[in-house]
N, C-alpha and C positions, 0 to 999 in steps of 0.2 A: 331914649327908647320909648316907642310908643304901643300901646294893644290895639288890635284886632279880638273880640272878644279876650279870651285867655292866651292870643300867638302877641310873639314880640318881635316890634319891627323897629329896624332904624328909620328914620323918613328925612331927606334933605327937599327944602321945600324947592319951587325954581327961582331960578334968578329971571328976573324979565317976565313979560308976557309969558302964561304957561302953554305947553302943545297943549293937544285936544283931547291926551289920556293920557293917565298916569302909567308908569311904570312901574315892576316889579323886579327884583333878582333875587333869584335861589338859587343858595349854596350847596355843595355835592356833600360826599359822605365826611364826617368829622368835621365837617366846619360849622359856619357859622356865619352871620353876618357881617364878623368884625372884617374879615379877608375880601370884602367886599365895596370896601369903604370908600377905595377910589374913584371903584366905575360908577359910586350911589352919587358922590358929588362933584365928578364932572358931569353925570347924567342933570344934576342940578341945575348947573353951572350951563347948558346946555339948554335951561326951559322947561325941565323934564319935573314933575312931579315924581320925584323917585323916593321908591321903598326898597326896604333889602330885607329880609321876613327872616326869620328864623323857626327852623322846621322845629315841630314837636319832639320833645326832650332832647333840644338843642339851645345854649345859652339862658336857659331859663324860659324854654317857652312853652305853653302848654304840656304842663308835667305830667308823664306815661308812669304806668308802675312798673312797665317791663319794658325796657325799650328794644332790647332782642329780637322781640315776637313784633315788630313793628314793622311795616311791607310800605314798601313803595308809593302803594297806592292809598295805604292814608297818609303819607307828605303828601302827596297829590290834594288830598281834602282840603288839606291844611292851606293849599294856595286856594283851592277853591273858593274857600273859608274867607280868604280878603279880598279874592275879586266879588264877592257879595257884596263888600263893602264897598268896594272900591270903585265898582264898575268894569266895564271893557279896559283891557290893560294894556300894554305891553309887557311881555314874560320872557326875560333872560335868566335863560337857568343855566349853571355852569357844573359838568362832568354829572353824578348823579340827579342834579338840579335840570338840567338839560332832557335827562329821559321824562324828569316829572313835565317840564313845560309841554314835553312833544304830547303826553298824555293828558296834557290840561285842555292844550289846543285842539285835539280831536273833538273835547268837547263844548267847543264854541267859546263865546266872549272875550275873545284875544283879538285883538287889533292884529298884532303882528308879535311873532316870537323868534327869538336867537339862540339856537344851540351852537353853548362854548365848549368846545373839548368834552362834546357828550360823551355821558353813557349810550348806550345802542338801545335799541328795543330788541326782539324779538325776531329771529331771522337773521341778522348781522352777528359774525364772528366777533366776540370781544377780546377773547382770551390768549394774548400773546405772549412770547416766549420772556421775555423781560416778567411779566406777573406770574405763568406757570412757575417759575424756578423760583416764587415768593410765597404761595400761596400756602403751602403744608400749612406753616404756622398760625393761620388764621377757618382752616378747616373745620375746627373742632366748635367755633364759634357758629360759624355758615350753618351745618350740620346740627345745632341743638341750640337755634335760635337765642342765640345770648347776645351779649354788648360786649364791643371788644375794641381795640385801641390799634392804633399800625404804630410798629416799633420805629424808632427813632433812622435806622437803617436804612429800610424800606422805606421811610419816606422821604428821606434825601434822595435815593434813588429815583424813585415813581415820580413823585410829586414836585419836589422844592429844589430837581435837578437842574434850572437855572438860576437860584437864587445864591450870591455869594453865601461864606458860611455863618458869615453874622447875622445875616440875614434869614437863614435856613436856623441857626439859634433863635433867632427871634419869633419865630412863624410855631416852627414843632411845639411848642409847648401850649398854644394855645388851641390846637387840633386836639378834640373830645372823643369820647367812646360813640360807635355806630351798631346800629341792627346786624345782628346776624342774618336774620331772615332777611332784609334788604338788601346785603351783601353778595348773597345766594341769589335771589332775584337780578340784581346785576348780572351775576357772571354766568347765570344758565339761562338767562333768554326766558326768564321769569314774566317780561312782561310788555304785551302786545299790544299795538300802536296799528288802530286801523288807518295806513295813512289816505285812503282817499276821504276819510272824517275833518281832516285837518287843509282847512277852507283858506285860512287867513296866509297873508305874504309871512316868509319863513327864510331864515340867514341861521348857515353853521358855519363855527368858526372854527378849522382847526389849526394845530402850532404843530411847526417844523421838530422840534425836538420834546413831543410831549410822548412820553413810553407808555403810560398806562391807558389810555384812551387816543390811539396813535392816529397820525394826518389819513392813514388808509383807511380808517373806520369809520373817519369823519366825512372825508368823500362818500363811504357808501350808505352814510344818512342824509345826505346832501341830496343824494340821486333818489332815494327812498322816497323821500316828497316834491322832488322838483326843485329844492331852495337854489338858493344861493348860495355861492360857498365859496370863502374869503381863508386864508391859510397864513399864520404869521409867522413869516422866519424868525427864527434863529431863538423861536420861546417855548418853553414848554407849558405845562398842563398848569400850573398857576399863572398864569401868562400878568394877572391882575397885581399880583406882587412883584414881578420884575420888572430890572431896569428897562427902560422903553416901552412900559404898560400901555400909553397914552397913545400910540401910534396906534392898533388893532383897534384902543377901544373909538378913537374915532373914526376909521371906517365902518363901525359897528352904527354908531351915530349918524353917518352919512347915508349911509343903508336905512334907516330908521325913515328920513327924514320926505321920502317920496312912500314911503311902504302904509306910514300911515297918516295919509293925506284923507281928507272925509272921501268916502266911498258914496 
């Protein structure tokens, strides 16, 4: 684990001659770096100077006193926070990580960015009938700003619904408590993405069987900026955890590979 002032990031250095900017990935709501691990060192493995960051009061990184009351747009900082360091990036955010990149990129120093199985911004429907028939239980959270956990239930369903169950054992427990107010901002169009701000080449990725962030919503972030938009059968919304991760992520890689050539 390495810091960025008080943020904590994994870093896989590259193999070979490095590209010409690093990379970044950020994690959606309850994660973390660690579910990240694969796409950080084949991204290595690949040339890539890769990071995998860990948003504020996530894994130990930059400690909040309330993490409830924590929006969107300071995880957005917090990526801000190491392309200072870093330089011009490349920014793949995945599911909540995804809305943060689209908001990074609005404003500048992104080489190029990859929304996986985004969040939406603003104007895009999120809220489909798979999460409506889930949400009750998580209202009271949304609604008064607190920290709150998705039940073991709901997240085999939503989330880790292509992961076998040993696998779906192994994952849920390491999934942390999330913002309420971030939460809320998700799912009510909390937060607006000017996309003619967002300059840089741009790939969304979405997967055949992901419920909570479905392929129809990802097409209509795809057409919201022009990108590109790549759809992986047969995976859902952790696509990075399941069997056949390596296939998506190297067209993600291939895509990468003319996107950010020196301008």
């Amino acid at each position: 684990m390495e810091k960025i002032g008080d943020l904590l990031l994994e870093h896989a250095a590259p193999s070979g001659p490095a590209r010409p900017v690093p990379l970044l990935l950020v994690h959606g709501m309850w994660g973390g770096s660690w579910y990240l691990r694969n796409y950080l060192y084949a991204a290595a493995q690949d040339g890539w100077n890769a990071w995998a960051l860990n948003l504020r009061g996530h894994g130990g990184s930059r400690p909040v006193p309330d993490l409830g009351t924590v929006s969107v747009l300071d995880y957005v900082q917090d990526v801000r926070d190491c392309l200072s360091r870093l330089g011009e990036a490349v920014v793949i955010g995945h599911s909540m990580g995804g809305l943060i990149a689209q908001k990074v990129a609005e404003g500048g120093g992104v080489r190029a960015a990859v929304f996986m199985t985004s969040a939406a911004p603003r104007g895009i429907l999120v809220l489909r009938w798979p999460v409506l028939t889930r949400m009750a239980l998580y209202l009271w959270a949304m609604a008064g700003n607190r920290p709150f956990g998705v039940s073991a239930r709901d997240a085999n369903a939503l989330l880790l619904n292509r992961l076998a169950p040993e696998r779906q054992a192994w994952a849920f427990p390491q999934l942390g408590l999330e913002s309420g107010r971030a939460a809320r901002e998700l799912a009510f169009g909390g937060i607006a993405v000017e996309a003619g701000r967002v300059q840089c080449a741009t790939l969304v990725v979405g997967a055949e069987e992901d419920r909570i962030t479905p392929a129809a919503v990802q097409r209509q972030i795809a057409r919201r900026y022009g990108s590109e938009y790549q759809e992986a059968r047969g995976h859902g919304h952790m696509l990075m955890l399941e069997d056949g991760w390596e296939r998506p992520f190297k067209d993600v890689l291939a895509w990468l590979e003319p996107a950010t050539r020196t301008r």
